[in-house]
C-alpha positions as a Markdown table, in Angstrom:
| # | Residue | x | y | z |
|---|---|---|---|---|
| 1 | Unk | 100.3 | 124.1 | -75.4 |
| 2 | Unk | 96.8 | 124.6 | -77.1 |
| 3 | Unk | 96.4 | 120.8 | -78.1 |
| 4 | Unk | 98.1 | 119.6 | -74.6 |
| 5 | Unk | 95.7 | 121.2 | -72.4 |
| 6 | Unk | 92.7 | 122.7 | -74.4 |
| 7 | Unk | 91.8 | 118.9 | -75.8 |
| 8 | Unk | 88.6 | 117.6 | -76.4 |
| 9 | Unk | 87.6 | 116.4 | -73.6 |
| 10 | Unk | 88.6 | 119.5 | -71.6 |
| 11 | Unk | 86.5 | 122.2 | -74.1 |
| 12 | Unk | 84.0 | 119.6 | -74.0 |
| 13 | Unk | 83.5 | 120.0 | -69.8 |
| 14 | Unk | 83.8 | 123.4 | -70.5 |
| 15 | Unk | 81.0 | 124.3 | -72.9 |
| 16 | Unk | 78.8 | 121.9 | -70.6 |
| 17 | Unk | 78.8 | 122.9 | -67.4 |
| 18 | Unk | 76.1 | 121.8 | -64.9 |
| 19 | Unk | 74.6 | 123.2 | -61.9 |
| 20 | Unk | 75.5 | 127.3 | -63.3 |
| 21 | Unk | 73.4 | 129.7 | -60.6 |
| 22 | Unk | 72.9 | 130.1 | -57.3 |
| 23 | Unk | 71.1 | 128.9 | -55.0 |
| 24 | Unk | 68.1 | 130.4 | -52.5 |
| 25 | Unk | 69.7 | 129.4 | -48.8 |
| 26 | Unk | 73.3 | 128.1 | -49.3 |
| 27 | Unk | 74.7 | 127.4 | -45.8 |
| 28 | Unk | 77.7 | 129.0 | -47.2 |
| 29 | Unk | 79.0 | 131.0 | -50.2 |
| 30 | Unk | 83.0 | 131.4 | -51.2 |
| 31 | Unk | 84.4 | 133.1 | -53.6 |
| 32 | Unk | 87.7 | 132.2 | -55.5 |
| 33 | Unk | 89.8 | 134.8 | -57.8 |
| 34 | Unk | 92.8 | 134.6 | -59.7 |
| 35 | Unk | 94.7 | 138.2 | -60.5 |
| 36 | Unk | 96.8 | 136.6 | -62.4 |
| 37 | Unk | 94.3 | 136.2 | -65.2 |
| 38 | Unk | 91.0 | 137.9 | -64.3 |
| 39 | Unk | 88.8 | 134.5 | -64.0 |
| 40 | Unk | 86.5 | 134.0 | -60.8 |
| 41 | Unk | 84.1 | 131.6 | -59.0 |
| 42 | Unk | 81.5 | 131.5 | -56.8 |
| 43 | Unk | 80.2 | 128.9 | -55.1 |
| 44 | Unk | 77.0 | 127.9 | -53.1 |
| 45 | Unk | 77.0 | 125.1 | -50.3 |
| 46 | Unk | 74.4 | 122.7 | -48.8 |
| 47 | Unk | 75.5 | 120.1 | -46.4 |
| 48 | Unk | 73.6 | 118.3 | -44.4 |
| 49 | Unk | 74.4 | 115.2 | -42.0 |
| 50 | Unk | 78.4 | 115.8 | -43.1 |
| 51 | Unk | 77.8 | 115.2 | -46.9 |
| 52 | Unk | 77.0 | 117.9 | -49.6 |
| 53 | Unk | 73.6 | 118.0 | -50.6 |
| 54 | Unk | 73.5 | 121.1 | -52.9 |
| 55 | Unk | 75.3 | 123.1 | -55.3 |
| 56 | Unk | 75.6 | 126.0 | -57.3 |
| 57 | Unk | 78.2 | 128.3 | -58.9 |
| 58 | Unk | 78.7 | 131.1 | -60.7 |
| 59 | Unk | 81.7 | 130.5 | -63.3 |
| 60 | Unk | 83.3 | 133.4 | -65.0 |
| 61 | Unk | 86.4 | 131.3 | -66.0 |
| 62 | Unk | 89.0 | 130.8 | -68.7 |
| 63 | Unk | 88.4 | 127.0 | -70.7 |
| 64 | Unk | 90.7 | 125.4 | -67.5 |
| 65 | Unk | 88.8 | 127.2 | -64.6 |
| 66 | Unk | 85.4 | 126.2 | -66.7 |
| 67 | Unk | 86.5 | 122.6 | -67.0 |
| 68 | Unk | 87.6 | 122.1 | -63.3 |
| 69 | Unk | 84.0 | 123.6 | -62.3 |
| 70 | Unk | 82.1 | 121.6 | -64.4 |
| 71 | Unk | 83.8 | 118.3 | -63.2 |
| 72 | Unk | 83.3 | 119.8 | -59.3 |
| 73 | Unk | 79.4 | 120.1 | -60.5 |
| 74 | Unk | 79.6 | 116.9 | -61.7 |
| 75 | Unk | 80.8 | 114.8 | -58.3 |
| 76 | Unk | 80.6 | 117.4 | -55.3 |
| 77 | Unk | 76.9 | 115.9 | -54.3 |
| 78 | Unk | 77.3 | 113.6 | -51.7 |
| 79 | Unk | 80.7 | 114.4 | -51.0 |
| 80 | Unk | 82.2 | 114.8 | -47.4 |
| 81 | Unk | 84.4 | 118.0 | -46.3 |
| 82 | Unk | 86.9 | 115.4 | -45.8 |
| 83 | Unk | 86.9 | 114.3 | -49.6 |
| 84 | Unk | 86.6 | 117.7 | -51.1 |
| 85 | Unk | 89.4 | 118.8 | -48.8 |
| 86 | Unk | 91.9 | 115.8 | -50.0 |
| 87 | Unk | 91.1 | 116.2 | -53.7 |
| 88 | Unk | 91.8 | 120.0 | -53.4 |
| 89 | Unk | 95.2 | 118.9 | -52.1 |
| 90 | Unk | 95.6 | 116.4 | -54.3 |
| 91 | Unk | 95.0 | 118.3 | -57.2 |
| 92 | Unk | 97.1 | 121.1 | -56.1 |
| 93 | Unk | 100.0 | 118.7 | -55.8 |
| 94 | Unk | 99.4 | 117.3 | -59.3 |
| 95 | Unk | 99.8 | 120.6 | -60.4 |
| 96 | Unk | 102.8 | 122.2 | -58.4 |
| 97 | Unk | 104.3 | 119.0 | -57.3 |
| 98 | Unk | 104.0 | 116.6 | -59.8 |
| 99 | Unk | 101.7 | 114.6 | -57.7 |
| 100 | Unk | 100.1 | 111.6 | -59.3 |
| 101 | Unk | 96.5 | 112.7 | -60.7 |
| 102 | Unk | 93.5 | 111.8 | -58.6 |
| 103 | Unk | 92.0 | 108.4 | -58.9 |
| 104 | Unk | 88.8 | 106.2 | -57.9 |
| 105 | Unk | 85.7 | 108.1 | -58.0 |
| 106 | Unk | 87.5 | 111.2 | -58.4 |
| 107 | Unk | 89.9 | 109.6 | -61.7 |
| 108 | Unk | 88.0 | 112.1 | -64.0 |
| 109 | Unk | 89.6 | 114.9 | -62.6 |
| 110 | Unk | 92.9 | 113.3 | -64.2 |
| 111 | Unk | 92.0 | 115.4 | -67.2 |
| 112 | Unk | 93.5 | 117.9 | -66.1 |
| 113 | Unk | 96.8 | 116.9 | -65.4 |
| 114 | Unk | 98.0 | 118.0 | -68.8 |
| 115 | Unk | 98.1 | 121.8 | -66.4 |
| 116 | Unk | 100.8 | 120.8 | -64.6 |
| 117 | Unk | 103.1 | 122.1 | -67.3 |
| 118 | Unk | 101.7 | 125.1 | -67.5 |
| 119 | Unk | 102.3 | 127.2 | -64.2 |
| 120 | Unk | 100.5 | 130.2 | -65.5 |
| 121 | Unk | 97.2 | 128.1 | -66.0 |
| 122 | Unk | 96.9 | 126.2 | -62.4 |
| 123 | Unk | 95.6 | 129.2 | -60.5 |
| 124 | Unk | 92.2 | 129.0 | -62.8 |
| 125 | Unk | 92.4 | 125.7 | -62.8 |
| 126 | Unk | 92.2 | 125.3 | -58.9 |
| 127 | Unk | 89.9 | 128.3 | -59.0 |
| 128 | Unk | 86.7 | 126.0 | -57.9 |
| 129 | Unk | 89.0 | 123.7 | -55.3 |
| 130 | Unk | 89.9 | 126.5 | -53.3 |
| 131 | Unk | 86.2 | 128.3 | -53.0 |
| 132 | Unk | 84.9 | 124.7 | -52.4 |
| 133 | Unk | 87.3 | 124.6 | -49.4 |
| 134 | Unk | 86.5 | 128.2 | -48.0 |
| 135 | Unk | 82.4 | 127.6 | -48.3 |
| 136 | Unk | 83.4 | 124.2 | -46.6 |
| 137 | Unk | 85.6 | 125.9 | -43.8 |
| 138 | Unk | 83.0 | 128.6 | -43.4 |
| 139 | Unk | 80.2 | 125.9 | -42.5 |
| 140 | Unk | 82.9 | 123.9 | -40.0 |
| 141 | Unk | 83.4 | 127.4 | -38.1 |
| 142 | Unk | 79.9 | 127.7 | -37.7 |
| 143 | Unk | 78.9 | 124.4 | -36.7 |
| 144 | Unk | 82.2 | 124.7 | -33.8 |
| 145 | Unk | 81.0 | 128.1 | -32.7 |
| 146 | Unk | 77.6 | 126.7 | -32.3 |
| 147 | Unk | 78.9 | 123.7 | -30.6 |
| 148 | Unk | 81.4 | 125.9 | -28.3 |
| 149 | Unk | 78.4 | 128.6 | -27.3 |
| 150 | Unk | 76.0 | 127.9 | -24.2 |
| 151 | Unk | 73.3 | 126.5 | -24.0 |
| 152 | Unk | 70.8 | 129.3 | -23.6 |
């Protein structure tokens, strides 16, 4: 289990993380917890014109919820909803349902398909997926509630 999915590359993303903090004005912040082993993150959201434009996180995370944030750091920026959305599915079905690993501009994320194995580990592992998606939700609800109020 160790060498399968604590490799190199893995503890490597996960001693490197990029974009650890928070940030001033978020237009959203989500949190994402597992019970199951203790490990939590936070996340803030910029968007602007449909496509991420800042982001921050605070990572207390096993090596696998460490790794998975560091390779969100590393692509979220100029992202769409509609992209982060899909990979979170995508991932979650490499993971519980033997899905084929994201490719294209998300292929690095592949990395971590060594999880799938390892049922205990894919609730840290998606840890970052899922708060992505929340602050992402939170922002849509917003923008509709703004679009379904009068105008004053």
């Amino acid at each position: 289990m160790i060498d399968d999915i604590y490799n190199r590359r893995v503890l490597e993303l996960a001693a490197n993380i990029p974009r650890l903090g928070r940030l001033a004005n978020p237009d959203a912040t989500a949190k994402a917890h597992s019970r199951l082993c203790g490990s939590t993150v936070v996340v803030d959201l910029r968007v602007k014109d449909g496509r991420v434009v800042d982001f921050a996180h605070d990572v207390k995370a096993c090596a696998l919820g460490q790794a998975s944030s560091s390779l969100m750091a590393h692509h979220v920026i100029g992202a769409t909803a509609e992209e982060l959305h899909a990979l979170r599915d995508q991932m979650t079905r490499m993971l519980k349902a033997d899905g084929p690993p994201p490719s294209g501009k998300w292929a690095d994320f592949a990395v971590l398909e060594a999880v799938r194995g390892y049922k205990a580990r894919h609730a840290s592992t998606l840890l970052t997926f899922d708060a992505v998606a929340d602050a992402l939700g939170q922002i849509a609800a917003r923008h509709a509630a703004q679009e379904a109020a009068p105008a004053p």
